[in-house]
VOVOZA-411839 format. One line per 10 residues: their letters; for each residue x, y, z of C-alpha. Coordinates in steps of 0.001 Angstrom, whole numbers, plus 500000, padded with zeros to 6 digits. Layout:
<rs>
a = X/Y/Z  ...
</rs>
This chain:
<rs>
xxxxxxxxxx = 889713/657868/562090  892678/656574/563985  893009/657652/567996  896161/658981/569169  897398/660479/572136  899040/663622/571052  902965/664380/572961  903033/667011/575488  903878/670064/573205  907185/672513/574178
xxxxxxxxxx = 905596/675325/575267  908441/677509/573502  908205/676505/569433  910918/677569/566992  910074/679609/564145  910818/679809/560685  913008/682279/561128  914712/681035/564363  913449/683196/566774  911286/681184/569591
xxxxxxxxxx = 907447/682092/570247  907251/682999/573714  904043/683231/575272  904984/686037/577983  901516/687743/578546  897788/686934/579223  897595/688924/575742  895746/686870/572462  898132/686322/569386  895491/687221/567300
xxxxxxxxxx = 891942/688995/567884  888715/689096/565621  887531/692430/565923  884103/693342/564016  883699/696956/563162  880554/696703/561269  878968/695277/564717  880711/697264/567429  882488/700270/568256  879180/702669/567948
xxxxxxxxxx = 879129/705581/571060  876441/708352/571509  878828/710886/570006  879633/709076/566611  875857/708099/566678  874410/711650/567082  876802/712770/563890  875070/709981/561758  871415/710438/562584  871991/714027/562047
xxxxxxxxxx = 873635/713773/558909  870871/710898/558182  868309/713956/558831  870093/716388/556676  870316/713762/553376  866686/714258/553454  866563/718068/552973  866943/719804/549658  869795/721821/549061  870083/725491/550897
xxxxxxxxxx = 872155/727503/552312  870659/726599/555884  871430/722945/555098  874825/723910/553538  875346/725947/557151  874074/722980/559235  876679/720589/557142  879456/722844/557999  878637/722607/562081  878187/718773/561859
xxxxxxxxxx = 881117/718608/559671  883428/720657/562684  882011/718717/565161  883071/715481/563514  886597/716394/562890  887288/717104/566934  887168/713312/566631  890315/711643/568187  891410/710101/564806  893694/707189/567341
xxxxxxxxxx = 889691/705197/568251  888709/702880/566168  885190/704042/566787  886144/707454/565740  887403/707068/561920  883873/706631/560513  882711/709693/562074  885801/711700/560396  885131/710012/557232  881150/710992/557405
xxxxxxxxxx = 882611/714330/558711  884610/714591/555445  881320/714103/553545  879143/716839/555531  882320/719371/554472  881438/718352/550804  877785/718958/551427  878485/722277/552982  880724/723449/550323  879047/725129/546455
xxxxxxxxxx = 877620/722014/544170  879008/724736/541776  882140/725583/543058  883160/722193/544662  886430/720855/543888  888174/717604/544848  891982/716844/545533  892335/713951/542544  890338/711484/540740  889379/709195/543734
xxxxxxxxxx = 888841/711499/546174  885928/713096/543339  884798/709455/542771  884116/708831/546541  882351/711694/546880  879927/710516/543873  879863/706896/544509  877907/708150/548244  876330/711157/546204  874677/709875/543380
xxxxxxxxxx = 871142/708733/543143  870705/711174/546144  872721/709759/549165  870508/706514/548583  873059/704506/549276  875080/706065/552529  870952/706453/553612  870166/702732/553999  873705/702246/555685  873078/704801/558476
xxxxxxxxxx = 869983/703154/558735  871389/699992/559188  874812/700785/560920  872945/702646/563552  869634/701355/563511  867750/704148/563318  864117/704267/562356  862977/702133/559770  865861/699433/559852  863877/696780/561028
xxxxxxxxxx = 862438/696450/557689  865234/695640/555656  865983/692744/553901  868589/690661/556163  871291/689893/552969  871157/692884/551485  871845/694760/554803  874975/692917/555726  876381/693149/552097  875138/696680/552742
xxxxxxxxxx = 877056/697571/555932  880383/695501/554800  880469/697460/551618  879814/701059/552532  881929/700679/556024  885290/699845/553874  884307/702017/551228  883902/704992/554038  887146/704146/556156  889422/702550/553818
xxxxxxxxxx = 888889/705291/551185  888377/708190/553480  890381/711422/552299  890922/711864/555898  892647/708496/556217  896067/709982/556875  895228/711382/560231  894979/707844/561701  897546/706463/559027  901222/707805/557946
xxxxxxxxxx = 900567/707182/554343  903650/709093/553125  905897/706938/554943  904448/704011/553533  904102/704945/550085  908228/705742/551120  909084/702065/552569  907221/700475/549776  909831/702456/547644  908177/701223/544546
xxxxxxxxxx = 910190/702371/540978  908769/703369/537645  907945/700414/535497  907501/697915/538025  904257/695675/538549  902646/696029/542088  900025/693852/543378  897224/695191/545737  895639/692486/547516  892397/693227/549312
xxxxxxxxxx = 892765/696772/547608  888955/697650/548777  888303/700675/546897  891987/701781/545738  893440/703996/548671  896826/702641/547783  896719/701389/544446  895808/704663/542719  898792/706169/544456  900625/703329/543419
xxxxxxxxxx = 899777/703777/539505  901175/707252/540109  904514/706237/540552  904478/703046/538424  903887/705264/535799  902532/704069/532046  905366/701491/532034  903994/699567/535155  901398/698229/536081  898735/697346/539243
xxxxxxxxxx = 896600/694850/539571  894488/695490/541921  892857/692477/543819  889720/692351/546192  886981/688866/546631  884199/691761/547470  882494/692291/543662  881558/696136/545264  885079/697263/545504  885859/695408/541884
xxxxxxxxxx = 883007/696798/540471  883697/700513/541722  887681/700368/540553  886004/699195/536929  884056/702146/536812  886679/704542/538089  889570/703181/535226  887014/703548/532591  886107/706970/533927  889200/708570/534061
xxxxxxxxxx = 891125/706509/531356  893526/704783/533346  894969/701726/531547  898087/700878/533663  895190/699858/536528  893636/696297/536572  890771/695396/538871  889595/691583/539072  887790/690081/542026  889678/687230/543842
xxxxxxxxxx = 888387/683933/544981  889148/680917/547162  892639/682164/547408  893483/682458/543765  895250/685277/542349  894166/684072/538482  897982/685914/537410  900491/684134/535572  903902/683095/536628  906170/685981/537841
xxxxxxxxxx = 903600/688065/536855  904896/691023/540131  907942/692742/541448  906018/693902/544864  902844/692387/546622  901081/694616/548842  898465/693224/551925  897399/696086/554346  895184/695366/557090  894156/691574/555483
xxxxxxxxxx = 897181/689229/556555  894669/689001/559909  891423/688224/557183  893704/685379/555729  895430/683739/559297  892156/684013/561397  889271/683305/558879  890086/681686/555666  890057/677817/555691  893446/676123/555207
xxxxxxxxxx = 893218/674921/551900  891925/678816/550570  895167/679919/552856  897226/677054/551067  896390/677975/547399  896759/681867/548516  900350/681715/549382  901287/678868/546993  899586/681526/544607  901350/684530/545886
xxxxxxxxxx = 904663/682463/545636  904427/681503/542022  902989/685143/541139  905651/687157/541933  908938/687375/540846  912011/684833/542449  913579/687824/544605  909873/689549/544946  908972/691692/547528  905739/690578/549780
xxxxxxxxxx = 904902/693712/551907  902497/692738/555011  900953/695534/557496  898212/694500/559692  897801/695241/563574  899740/694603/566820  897391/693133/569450  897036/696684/572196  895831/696592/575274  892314/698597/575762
xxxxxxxxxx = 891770/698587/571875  889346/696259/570052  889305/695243/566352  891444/692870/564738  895098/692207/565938  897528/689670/564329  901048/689466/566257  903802/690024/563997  905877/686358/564676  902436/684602/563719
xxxxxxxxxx = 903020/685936/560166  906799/685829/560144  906318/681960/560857  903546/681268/558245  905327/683365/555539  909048/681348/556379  907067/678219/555912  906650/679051/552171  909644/680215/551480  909721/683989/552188
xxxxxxxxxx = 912495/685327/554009  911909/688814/556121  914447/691456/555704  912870/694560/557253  910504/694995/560225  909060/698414/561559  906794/699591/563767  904958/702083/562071  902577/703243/564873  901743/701882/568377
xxxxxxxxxx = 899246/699339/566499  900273/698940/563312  903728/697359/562446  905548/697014/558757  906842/693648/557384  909120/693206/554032  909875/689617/553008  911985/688234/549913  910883/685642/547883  913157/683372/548522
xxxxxxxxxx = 914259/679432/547647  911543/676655/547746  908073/676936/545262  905630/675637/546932  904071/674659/550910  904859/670878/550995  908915/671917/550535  909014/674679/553288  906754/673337/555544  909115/671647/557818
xxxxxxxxxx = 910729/674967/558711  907834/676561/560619  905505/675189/563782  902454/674156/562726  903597/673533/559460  902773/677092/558438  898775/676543/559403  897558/678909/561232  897272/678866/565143  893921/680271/565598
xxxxxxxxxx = 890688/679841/563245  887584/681474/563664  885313/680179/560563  881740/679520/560403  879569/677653/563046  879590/674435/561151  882585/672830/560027  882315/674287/556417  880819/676594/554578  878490/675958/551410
xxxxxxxxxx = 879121/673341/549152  877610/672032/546068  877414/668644/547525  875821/669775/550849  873417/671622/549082  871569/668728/546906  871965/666540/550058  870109/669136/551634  867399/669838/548888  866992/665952/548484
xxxxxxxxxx = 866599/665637/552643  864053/668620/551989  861842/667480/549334  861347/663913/551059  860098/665445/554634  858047/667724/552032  856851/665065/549837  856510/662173/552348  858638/660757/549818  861238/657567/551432
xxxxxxxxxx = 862859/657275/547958  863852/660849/547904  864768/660404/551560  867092/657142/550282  869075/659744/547777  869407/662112/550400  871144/659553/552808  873172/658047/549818  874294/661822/549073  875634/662363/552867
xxxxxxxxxx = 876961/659094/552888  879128/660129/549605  880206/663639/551162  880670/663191/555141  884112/661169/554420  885164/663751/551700  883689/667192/552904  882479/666452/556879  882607/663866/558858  881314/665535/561991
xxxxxxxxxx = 879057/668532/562043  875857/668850/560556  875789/666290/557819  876109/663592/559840  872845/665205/562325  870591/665551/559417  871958/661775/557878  870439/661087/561379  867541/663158/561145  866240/661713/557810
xxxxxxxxxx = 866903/658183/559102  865065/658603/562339  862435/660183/559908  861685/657514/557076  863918/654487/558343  863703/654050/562317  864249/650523/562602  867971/651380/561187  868561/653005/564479  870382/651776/567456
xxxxxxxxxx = 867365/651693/570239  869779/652791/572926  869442/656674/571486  865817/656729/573676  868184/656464/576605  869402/660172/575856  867194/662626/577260  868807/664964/575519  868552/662859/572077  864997/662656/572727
xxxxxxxxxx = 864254/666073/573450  866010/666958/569903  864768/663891/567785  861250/665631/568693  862223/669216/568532  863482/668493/564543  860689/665829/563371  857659/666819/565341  855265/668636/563819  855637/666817/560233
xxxxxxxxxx = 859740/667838/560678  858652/671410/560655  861520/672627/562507  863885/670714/560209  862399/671895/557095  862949/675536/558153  866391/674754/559331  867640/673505/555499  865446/676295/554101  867360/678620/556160
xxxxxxxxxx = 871193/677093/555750  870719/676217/552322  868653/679312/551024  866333/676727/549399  863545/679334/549573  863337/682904/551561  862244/682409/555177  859854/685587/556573  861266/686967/559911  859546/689456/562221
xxxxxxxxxx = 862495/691056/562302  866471/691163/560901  867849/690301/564956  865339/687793/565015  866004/685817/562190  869673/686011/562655  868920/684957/566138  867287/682222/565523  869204/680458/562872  872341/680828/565527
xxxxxxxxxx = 870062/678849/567654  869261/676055/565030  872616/675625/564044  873627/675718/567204  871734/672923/568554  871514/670440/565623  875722/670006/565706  875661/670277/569572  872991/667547/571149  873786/665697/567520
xxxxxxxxxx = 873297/661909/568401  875813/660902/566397  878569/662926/568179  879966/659974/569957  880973/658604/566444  883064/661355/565669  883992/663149/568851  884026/659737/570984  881553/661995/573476  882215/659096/576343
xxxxxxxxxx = 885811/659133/576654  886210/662468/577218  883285/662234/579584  885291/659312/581603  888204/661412/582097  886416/664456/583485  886908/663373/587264  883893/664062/589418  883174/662832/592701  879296/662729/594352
xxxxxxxxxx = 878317/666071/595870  880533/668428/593559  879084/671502/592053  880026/672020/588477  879740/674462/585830  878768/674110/581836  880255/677465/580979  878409/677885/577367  876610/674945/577447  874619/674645/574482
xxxxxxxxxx = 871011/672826/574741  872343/670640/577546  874081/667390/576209  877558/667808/578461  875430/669229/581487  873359/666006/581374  876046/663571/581249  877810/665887/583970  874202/665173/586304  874620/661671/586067
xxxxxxxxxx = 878354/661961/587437  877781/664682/590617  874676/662721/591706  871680/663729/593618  873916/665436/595961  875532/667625/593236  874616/670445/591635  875404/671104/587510  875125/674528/586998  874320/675217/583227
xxxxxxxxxx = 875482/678575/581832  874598/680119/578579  874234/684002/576943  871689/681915/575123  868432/681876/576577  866507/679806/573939  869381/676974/574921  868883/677616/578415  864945/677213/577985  865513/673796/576374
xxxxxxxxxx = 868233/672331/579386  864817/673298/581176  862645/671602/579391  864634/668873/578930  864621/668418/582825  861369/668673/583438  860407/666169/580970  862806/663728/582654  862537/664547/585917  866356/665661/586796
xxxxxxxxxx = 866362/667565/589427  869794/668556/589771  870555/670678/586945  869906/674677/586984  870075/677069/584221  871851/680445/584994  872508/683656/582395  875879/684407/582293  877625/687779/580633  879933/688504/577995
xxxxxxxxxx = 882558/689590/580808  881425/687796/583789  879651/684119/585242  877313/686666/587297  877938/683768/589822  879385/684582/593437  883293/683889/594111  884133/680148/594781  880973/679005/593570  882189/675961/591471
xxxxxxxxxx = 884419/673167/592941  884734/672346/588869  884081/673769/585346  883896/672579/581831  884238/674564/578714  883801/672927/575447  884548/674452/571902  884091/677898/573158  887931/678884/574495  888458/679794/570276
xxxxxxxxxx = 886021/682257/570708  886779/683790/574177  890611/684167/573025  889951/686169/570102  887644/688619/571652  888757/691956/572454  891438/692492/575324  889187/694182/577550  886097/691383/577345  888305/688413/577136
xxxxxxxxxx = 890157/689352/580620  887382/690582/582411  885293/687283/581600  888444/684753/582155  889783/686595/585353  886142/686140/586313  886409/682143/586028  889318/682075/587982  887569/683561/590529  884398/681963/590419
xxxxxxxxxx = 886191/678201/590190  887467/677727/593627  891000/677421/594523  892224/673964/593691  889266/673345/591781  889666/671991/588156  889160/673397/584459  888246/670663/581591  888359/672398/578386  887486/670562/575551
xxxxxxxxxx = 888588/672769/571556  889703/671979/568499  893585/671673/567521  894938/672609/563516  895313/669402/561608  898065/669303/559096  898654/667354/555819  895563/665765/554182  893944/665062/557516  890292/665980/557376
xxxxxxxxxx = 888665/667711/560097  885526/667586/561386  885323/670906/562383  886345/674454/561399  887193/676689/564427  889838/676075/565945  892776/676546/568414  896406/675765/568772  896521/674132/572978  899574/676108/572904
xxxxxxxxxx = 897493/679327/572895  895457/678168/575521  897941/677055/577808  900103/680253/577266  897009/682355/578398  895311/680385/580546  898860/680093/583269  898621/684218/583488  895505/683304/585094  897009/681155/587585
xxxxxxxxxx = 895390/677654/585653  898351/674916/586074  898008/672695/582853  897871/668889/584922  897182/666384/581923  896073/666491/578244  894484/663906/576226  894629/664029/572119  892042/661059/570967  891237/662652/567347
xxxxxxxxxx = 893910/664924/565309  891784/667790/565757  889807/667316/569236  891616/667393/572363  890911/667976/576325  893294/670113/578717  892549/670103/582182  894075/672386/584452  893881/673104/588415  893314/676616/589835
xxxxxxxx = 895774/677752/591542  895104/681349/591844  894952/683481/594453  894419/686074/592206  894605/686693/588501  897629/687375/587204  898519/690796/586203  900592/691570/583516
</rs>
């Protein structure tokens, strides 16, 4: 991979459409919000273990009468929280309970097929969700898969179908600016369970057609079911994957995306986001109407949030022109683009920043998910610690060896190429890795023991067999901490990363006290030790315990003495004001910018404060690569993002430094007195 030094970036940047990006606010540009995870208060909680309670009882009129108070106190819900909307949806569902089994009725054909895809088989279904969702007795137990495909499935199913869905949404008025006509051919992408698309078949009529779109086989096999059902043959359901829309050639007259344009930006790797809007393009119609709603970032509310220029300037790099823009609701804004000239990314790519890749990617903790390839490497690297079995070990290395340049040439491939060498072939390594405390520490956490930690690592990542947990938080728990570790104190990092440069330029004088703000296992705050001397002080800071407990163990063993571990929070460095003369950050800012508004400015304002005046910021992230270029890493953030936040906080950008296309370093001076407020 060839070095460069990448030139200073305008901090405005023209898009598509002409219209600059300003950076004006401390506010993200995007936000990865997790409702399956979050958003759960007392109130919403008491509704769903009583409800959970009632499921249980046989019909009666006492239950029917207990239904009916749960049901009222549900719908006092403030339908404008996120946190609220399941509660009104389970609300919706108590109602039903409360109401006749012989003289229930149901406004329309979905809004009877939601009620029996929770009622059937006796509520067994919406039981092991509340369970889950709200961890309430008994949810321990469950099987760790089946419980997130669990809670993703029934949460969308619950909100996104809810009968109640118009008190948080104006679904008239959308239905109205969709304006579709009778005969044409509407696509729902990400339809979930059909909200929109069976409205939309009512106004197609038998002459048009929708096709209705989703990559979660729940919602594709519930919209199967429901068009057999009720005999409904100008619906199509297919699941979606990797981007493609499997439709032929000017196939639509309208797409539809609501509440997934953030899915596509924030998570989906670049190639799946390539082939979706190449896809889209080709699909419908020259002249086509794309119809995008998704979220405006708000201050105080969590969940995801997508600003509306980000998708303006994606969209204009592939040729769609917008024509109408609306803001529907304080959080939710409307946006209708034409099909325009230009077929395909490579021709419209010039007109947008970025070259229409996203700014901000939030992806798995490796560099990429699952692959065929990775897999036999792994099974291979498996069978010969297993086996004791050098040949196997020989196919394993020749299989990483064949993928790394192709799939990965940082990450984890190139640890457990490492791993397996150290393992069966030794003498292959460069002595000088004994040097590394920290490479010590790991080369015996992974391969002592007969490799036992190793082999449950690939067991784990590559589901080669089922691992037993004590518990569902545990297990998740510890395979963050795995994967964590084996790409972080990885000793072939400096290969890909070129680790020492970026440790030269971090300036450091004898007697400073620095901070590792998420700092793994320990492999920056040990290089950091060596600069701030005996005098100094590197303060190592973590949510992580488990990688606090090895930076501990890891100076014991070598006798450093001036490292200490300390907890940090979510919003805070728990540390006193103008504790740190200096601070690192490294491949953590991508997180911290996405979190919710609330978190992100309570834990950044924090920094300022806790880095002294005048004292410096080194943050070390990933930038988007364009073209072919491969990168070693998923997550990701545009600098521009960084830099556009980061100066609300009173952080003065003083030099970058762009060795790799995707890794760079920003360091910035404090100059706060206090956080800026917007």
């Amino acid at each position: 991979m060839n070095a460069f030094v990448a030139a200073v970036a305008a901090f405005s940047c023209v898009a598509a459409f002409g219209a600059p990006l300003e950076i004006t606010s401390r506010d993200s540009l995007a936000t990865a919000g997790d409702f399956v995870h979050t958003e759960l208060t007392p109130a919403g909680q008491n509704i769903a273990s009583n409800l959970y309670a009632l499921l249980g009882e046989p019909d009666s009129p006492a239950r029917r009468a207990a239904c009916a108070a749960l049901a009222a106190k549900a719908a006092a819900f403030d339908p404008d929280k996120l946190a609220n909307r399941e509660t009104l949806a389970l609300g919706w569902l108590l109602g039903k309970m409360a109401e006749d089994p012989a003289a229930r009725t149901f406004a329309g054909h979905l809004e009877e097929a939601y009620w029996r895809y929770f009622a059937d088989e006796g509520f067994n279904g919406l039981k092991t969700y509340l369970l889950a969702q709200y961890k309430l007795p008994g949810y321990e137990g469950m099987d760790p898969e089946k419980l997130m495909m669990n809670l993703n499935l029934y949460q969308n199913a619950l909100i996104h179908n809810s009968p109640f869905r118009a008190k948080w949404e104006p679904v008239d008025r959308i239905l109205e600016l969709v304006a579709l006509k009778p005969g044409e051919a509407v696509i729902d992408y990400g339809c979930r369970q059909g909200f929109y698309a069976d409205r939309f078949r009512r106004i197609v009529g038998d002459r048009g057609m929708v096709y209705c779109l989703d990559n979660d086989r729940g919602h594709i096999d519930f919209l199967q079911r429901y068009i057999v059902d009720y005999d409904l043959p100008n619906m199509l359901a297919t699941k979606s994957s990797d981007g493609d829309l499997g439709l032929t050639s000017n196939r639509a007259d309208v797409m539809f995306i609501n509440q997934m344009y953030h899915f596509v930006y924030i998570y989906a790797p670049r190639q799946e986001q390539r082939k979706l809007l190449n896809s889209v393009k080709k699909v419908l119609r020259p002249g086509g109407r794309l119809i995008v709603l998704d979220n405006n970032p708000v201050k105080g509310v969590s969940g995801y949030s997508l600003d509306p220029r980000l998708v303006v300037n994606q969209l204009g790099a592939y040729g769609f022109e917008l024509v109408r823009q609306l803001q529907l609701t304080p959080g939710v804004y409307f946006l209708e683009f034409a099909n325009r000239k230009g077929t395909d990314f490579e021709r419209n790519a010039a007109a947008a920043f970025g070259d229409g890749e996203s700014l901000l990617h939030i992806g798995s903790l490796d560099s990429f998910e699952l692959t065929a390839g990775g897999i036999e490497a792994g099974r291979l690297l498996w069978n010969a610690l297993e086996r004791h079995d050098p040949k196997e070990a020989e196919k394993a290395l020749a299989q990483y060896a064949e993928i790394i340049p192709k799939e990965n040439y940082g990450g984890e491939y190139t640890a457990l190429a490492w791993l397996g060498t150290a393992k069966f072939f030794p003498e292959r390594l460069d002595p000088a890795w004994t040097n590394n405390p920290c490479h010590v520490v790991y080369h015996d956490f992974f391969l002592g023991d007969d490799a036992k930690v190793l082999k449950e690592y690939l067991l784990r990542k590559y589901k080669l067999q089922k691992v037993q947990d004590m518990s569902i938080s545990a297990g998740l728990e510890r395979k963050i901490q795995l994967e964590d570790y084996i790409l972080f104190n990885n000793p072939r990092r400096e290969e890909w990363e070129r680790t020492s440069e970026f440790v030269k330029l971090i300036d450091l004088k004898p007697g400073t006290v620095f901070g590792d703000i998420g700092c793994g296992p320990g492999l920056y705050s040990w290089h950091m030790s060596r600069k701030v001397g005996p005098a100094g002080k590197v303060i190592a800071l973590d949510l992580n315990t488990n990688h606090l407990g090895t930076v501990r163990y890891t100076c014991a063993r070598f006798g450093i003495s001036n490292i200490v571990t300390h907890v940090s929070g979510v919003t805070s460095l728990n540390l006193p004001p103008d504790t740190l003369d200096a601070a690192m950050m490294c491949s953590l800012y991508h997180i911290i910018y996405a979190e919710a508004e609330e978190e992100r400015h309570a834990f950044v304002s924090d920094m300022a404060r806790t880095i002294r005046k005048g004292g410096m910021l080194y943050l070390m992230d990933n930038s988007p690569v364009t073209g072919d270029t491969l990168p070693y890493h998923s997550n990701y953030i545009d600098k521009r993002l960084v830099t556009g936040q980061l100066r609300h906080y009173g952080f003065t950008l003083v030099a970058e430094h762009h060795f790799l296309p995707q890794r760079y370093l920003l360091i910035f001076r404090n100059d706060r007195n206090a956080p800026h407020e917007d």
